[in-house]
C-alpha positions in Angstrom: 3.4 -45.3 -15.7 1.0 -45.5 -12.7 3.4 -48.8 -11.6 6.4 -46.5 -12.5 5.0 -43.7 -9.9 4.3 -46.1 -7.1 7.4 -47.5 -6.9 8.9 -44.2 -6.7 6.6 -43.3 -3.8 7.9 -46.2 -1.6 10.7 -45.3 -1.6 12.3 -43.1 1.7 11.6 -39.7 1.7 15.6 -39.0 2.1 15.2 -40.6 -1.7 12.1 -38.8 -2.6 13.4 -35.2 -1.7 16.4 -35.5 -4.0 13.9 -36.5 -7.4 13.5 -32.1 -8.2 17.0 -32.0 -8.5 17.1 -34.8 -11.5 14.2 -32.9 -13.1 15.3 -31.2 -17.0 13.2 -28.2 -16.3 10.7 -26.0 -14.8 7.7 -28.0 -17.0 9.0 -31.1 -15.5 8.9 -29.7 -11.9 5.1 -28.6 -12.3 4.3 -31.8 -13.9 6.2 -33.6 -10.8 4.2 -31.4 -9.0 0.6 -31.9 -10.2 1.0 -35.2 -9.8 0.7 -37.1 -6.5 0.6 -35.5 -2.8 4.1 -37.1 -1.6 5.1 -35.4 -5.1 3.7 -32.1 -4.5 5.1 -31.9 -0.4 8.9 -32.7 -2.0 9.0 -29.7 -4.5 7.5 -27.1 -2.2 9.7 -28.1 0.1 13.0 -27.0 -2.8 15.2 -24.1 -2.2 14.8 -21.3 -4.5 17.7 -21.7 -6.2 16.7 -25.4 -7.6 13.6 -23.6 -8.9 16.2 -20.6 -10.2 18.0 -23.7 -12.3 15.2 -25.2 -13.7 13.5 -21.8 -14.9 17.0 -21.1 -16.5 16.7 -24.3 -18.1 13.9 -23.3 -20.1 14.5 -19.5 -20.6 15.1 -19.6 -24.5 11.5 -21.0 -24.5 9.3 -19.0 -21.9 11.5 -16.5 -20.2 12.5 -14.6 -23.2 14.6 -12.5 -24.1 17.0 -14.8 -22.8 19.1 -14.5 -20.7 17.7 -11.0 -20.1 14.3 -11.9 -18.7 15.8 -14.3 -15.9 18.7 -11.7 -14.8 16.2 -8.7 -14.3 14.2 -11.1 -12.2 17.3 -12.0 -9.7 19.8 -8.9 -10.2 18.2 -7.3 -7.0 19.6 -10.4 -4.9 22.9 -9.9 -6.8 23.4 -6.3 -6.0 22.7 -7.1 -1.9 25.0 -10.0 -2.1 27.6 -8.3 -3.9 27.4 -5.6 -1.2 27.9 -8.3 1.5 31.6 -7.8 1.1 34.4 -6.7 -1.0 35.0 -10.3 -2.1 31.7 -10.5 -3.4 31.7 -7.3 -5.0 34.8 -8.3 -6.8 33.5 -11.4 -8.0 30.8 -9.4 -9.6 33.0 -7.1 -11.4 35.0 -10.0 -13.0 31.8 -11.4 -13.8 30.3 -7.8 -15.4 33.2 -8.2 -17.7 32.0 -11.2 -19.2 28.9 -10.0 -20.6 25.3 -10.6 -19.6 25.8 -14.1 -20.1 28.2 -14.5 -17.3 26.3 -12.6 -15.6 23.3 -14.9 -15.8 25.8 -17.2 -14.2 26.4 -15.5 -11.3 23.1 -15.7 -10.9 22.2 -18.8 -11.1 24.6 -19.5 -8.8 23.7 -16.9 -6.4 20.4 -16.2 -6.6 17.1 -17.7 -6.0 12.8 -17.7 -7.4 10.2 -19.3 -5.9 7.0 -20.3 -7.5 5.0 -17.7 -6.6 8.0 -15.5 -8.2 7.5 -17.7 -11.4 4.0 -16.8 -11.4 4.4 -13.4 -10.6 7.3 -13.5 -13.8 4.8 -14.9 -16.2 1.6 -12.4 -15.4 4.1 -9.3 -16.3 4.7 -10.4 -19.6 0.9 -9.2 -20.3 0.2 -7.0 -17.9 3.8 -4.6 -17.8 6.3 -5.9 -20.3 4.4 -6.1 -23.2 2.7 -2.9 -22.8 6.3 -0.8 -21.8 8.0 -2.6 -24.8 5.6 -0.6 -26.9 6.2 2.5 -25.1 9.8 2.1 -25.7 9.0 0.8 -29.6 7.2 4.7 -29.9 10.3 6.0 -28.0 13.4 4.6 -30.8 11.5 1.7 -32.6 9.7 0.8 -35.6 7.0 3.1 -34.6 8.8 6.1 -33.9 10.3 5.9 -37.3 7.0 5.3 -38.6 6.0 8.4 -39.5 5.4 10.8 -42.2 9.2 12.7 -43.6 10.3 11.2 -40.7 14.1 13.0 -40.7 12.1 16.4 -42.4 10.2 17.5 -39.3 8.1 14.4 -38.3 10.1 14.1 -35.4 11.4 16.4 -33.7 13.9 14.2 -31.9 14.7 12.2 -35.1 18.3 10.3 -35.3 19.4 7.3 -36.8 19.3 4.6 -34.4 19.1 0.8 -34.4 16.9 -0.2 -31.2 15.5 -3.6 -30.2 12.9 -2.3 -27.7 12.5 -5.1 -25.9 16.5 -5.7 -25.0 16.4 -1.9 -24.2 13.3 -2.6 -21.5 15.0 -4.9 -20.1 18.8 -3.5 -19.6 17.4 -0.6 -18.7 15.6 -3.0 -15.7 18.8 -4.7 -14.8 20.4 -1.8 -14.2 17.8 -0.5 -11.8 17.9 -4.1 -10.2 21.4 -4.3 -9.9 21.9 -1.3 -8.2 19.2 -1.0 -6.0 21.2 -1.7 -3.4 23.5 1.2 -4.3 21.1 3.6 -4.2 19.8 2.6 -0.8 22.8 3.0 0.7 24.0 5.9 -1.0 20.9 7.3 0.6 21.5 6.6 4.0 25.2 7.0 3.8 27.1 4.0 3.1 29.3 2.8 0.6 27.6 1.2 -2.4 29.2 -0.2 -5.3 31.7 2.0 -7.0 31.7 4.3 -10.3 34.2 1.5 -11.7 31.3 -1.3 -11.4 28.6 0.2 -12.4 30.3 1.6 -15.8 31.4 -2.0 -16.4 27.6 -3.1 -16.7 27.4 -0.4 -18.8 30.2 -1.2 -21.5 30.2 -5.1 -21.5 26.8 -5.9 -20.8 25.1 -3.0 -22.7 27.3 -3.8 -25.8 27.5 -0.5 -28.0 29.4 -1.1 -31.9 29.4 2.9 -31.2 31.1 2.9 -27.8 33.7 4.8 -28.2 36.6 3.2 -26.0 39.2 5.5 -27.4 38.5 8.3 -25.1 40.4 8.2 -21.9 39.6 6.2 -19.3 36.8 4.3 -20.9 38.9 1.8 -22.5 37.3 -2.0 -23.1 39.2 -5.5 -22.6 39.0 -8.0 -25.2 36.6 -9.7 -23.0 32.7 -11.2 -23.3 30.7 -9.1 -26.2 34.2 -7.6 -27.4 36.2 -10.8 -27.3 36.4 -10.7 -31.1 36.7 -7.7 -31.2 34.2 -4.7 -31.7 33.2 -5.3 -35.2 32.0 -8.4 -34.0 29.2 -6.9 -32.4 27.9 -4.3 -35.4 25.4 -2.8 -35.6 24.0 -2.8 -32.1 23.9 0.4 -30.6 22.3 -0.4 -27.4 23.9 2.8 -24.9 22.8 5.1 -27.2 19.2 3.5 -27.7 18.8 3.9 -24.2 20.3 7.3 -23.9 17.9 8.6 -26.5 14.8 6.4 -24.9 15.8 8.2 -21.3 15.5 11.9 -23.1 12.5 11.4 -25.1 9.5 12.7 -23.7 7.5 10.0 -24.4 9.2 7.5 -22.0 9.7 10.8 -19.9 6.2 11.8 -19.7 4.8 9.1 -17.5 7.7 9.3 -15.0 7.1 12.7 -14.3 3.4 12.3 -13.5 4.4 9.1 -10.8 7.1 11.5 -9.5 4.1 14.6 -9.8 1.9 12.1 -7.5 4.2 12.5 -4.1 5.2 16.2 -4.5 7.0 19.1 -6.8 10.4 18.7 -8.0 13.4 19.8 -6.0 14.8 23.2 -6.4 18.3 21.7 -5.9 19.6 20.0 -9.1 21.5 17.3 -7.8 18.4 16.2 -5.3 16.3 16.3 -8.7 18.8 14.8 -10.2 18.9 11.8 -7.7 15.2 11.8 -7.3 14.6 11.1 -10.8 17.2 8.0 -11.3 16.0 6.8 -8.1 12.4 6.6 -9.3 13.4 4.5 -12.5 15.6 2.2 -10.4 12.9 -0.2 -9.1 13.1 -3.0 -12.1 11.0 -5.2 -13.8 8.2 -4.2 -10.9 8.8 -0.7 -11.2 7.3 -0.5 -14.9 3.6 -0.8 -13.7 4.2 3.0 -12.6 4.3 3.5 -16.5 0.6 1.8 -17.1 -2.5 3.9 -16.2 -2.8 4.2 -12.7 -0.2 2.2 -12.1 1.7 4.6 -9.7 -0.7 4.4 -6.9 0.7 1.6 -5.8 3.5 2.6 -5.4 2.5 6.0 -4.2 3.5 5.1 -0.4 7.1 3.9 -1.6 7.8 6.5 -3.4 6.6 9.4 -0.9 9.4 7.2 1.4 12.2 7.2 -1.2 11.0 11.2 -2.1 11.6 12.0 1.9 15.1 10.2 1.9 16.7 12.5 -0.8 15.0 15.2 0.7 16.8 14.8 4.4 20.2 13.5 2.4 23.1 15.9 4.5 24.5 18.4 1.2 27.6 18.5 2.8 27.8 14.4 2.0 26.6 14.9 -1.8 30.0 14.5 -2.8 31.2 13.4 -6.7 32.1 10.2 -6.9 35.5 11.0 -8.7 36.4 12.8 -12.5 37.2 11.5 -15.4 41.0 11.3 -16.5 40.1 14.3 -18.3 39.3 16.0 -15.4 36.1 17.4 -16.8 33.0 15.2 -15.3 31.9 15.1 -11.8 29.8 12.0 -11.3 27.6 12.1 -8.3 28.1 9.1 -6.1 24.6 7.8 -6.3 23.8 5.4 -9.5 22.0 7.4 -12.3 22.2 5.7 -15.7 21.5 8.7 -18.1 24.7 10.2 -16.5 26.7 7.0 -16.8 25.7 5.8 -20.2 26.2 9.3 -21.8 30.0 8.8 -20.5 30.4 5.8 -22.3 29.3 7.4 -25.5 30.0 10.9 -25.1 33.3 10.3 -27.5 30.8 10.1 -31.0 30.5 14.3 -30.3 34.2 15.0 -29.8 37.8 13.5 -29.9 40.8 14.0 -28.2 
């Protein structure tokens, strides 16, 4: 083995430098890494996305749920590049109609980590994502239904609904990811990506048995988690999970006291409105506000974001469009309680 590694070090460092991208995985990296000095110079010296690869490589093993973990990490990137141009944003939209898987994809080609990322990644799983997956398992899981005459008064927000609080964390964190970039735009005036786009995360990578595409407009293709159809996909219920997680008080109750932390509520419903989505749309990261005095670090941030929907012009709060039924008035700025109630509004009336 130690005969093995010196012949590799003789050879040219034009030879050397292309050893990472031969590697199976991210182990194999940090292994390649560990090892000798030469070794350790040619994998700092990698771009993110070869470090991107090799993570994905072993996602089913220690970046799970997979793909889930890996796309909340990169989605922010995805949502500036897609904003680059119109090409790009289109390529993200086809890709949205795939599924979470495809994606992932578009990710991995697009996107990029860097070890200190990976590190960063790993910590969370103990220090946020562990402790907000319980939060969200006392919001719609096993421990919400865990009580005493449960449907009889035990809770007073009782429903029947099948959650995986873990997926739900994390879709929910994608879609603040993704979107980021939206938002900041939409705050300082500029085009983000559409209505259109963002309801396609929604329906194909949010899969829903209960989505009800028969009402107008909200029709789904035959494409990624509905390819076979939507019985395919029973029972999950995943946009209603996270419609009932983003009105329960418990996952509300936090929120409100980061929000509390950089001044009252707006008067003005829409800037409330705003304000509150806005607040939730800071992924993976933007969890620690939910641990104990984990807002303060993000007090400065926030008192930033808080003055930007304060100074937004009223005359430019425009809706984004209506429905074909002419009845719902999206804002233009992302806000996924609004958007996912859309795509599941049709279980409380028909047409």
């Amino acid at each position: 083995m130690a005969q093995d590694a010196y012949a590799l070090l003789a050879l040219p460092t034009d030879i050397l430098v292309l050893l990472p991208y031969h590697l199976a995985n991210l182990e194999d990296f940090k292994e390649l890494s560990s090892t000798y000095r030469q070794f350790r110079a040619v994998c700092h010296s990698v771009s993110p996305n070869l470090i991107l690869r090799l993570a994905a490589a072993s996602s089913r093993i220690f970046f799970r749920p997979d793909p889930y973990f890996l796309v909340a990490a990169t989605a922010k990137q995805i949502g500036y590049w897609a904003l680059q141009n119109e090409g790009n944003a289109v390529q993200l939209r086809q890709a949205l109609k795939h599924g979470i898987e495809r994606l992932f994809d578009l990710c991995i080609e697009k996107a990029g980590l860097s070890m200190d990322d990976i590190r960063r990644l790993q910590k969370s799983r103990f220090t946020v994502i562990n402790p907000v997956t319980d939060l969200v398992d006392r919001c719609a899981g096993k421990q919400w239904y865990d009580v005493e005459d449960f449907g009889g008064g035990g809770r007073s927000d009782a429903e029947t609904i099948d959650c995986e609080p873990e997926h739900a964390l994390f879709e929910i964190a994608i879609y603040g990811s993704l979107f980021h970039a939206t938002l900041e735009a939409n705050l300082e005036g500029r085009q983000g990506l559409d209505l259109a786009t963002r309801l396609d995360f929604i329906k194909y990578c949010i899969p829903d048995h209960h989505y009800c595409d028969n009402y107008k407009g909200f029709h789904v293709e035959e494409t990624g988690p509905y390819s076979m159809g939507r019985h395919e996909i029973a029972p999950k219920m995943d946009q209603y999970s996270i419609r009932h997680i983003l009105r329960s008080r418990t996952w509300c109750t936090p929120w409100e006291a980061a929000r509390k932390q950089c001044g009252p509520d707006f008067e003005d419903d829409r800037r409330q409105k705003i304000w509150v989505s806005a607040v939730h749309m800071q992924g993976l990261e933007g969890f620690e506000m939910l641990r104990p005095d984990g807002a303060i670090r993000w007090r400065e941030y926030l008192l930033g974001l808080r003055e930007k929907i304060e100074n937004i012009d009223s005359t430019k709060m425009r809706s984004a469009e209506k429905d074909e039924c002419g009845e719902i008035n999206w804002l233009e700025f992302p806000i996924l309680e609004d958007e996912i109630y859309c795509c599941v509004r049709g279980m409380w009336r028909s047409d």
